[in-house]
C-alpha positions as CSV (number, residue, x, y, z in Angstrom):
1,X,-7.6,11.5,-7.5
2,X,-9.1,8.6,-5.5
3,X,-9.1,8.1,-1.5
4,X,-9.3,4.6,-0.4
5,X,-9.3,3.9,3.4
6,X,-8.1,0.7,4.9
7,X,-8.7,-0.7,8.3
8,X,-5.4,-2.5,9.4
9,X,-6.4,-5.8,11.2
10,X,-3.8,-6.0,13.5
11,X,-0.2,-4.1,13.7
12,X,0.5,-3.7,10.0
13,X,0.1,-4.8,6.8
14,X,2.7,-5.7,4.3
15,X,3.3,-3.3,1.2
16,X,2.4,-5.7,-1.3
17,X,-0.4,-7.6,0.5
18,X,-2.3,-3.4,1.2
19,X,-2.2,-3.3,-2.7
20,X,-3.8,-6.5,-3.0
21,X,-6.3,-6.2,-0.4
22,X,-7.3,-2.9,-1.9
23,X,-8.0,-4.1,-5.0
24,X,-5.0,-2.5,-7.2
25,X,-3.7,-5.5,-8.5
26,X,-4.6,-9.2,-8.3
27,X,-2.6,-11.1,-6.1
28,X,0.3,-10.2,-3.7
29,X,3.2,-11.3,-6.9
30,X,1.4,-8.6,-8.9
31,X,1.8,-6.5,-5.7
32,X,5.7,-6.9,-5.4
33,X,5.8,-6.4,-9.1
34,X,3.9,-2.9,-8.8
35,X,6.5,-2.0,-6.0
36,X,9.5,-2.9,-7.5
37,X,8.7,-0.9,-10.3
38,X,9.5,2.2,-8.0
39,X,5.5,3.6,-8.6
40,X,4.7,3.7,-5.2
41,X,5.0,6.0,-2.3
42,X,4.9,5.5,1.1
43,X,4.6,8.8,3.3
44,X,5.7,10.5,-0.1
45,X,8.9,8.8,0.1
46,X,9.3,6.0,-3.0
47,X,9.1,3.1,-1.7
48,X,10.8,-0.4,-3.1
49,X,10.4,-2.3,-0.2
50,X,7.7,-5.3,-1.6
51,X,7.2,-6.1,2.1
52,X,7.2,-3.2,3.9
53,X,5.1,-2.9,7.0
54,X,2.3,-0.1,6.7
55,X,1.1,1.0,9.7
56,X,-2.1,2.8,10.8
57,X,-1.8,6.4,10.0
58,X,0.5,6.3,7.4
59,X,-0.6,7.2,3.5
60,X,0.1,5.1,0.4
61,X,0.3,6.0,-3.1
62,X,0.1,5.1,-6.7
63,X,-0.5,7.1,-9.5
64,X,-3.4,8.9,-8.4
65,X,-4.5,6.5,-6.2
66,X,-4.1,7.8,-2.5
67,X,-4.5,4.9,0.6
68,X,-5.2,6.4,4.1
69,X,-4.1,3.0,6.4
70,X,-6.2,3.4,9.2
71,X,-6.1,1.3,12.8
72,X,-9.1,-0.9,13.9
């Protein structure tokens, strides 16, 4: 399993755009691609929302991939 932390610059950050910024895939269209797959999981919910807004203490996760969004 690998823990990635993220410092949210501002309010939130957008579902697709967290993925991109973490380095999981390329560009935010890969992003919403990844999401509407139905892989992710927000709050160990599935989440198909491309644009959802993550907010600080929530956690994100793909495959084994587990992000902790964090605030400033």
């Amino acid at each position: 399993m690998q823990e990635i932390s993220f410092t949210v610059d501002g309010e939130y950050v957008e579902l697709n755009q967290l993925l991109k910024l973490v380095g999981i895939c390329d560009s935010g269209g890969a992003g919403k691609v990844i999401v509407a797959s139905g892989a992710v999981r927000v709050d160990g919910k599935q989440e198909l929302r491309k644009t959802a807004k993550i907010r600080p203490g929530q956690k994100v996760q793909l495959g084994d991939v587990h992000i902790k969004v964090e605030a400033q």
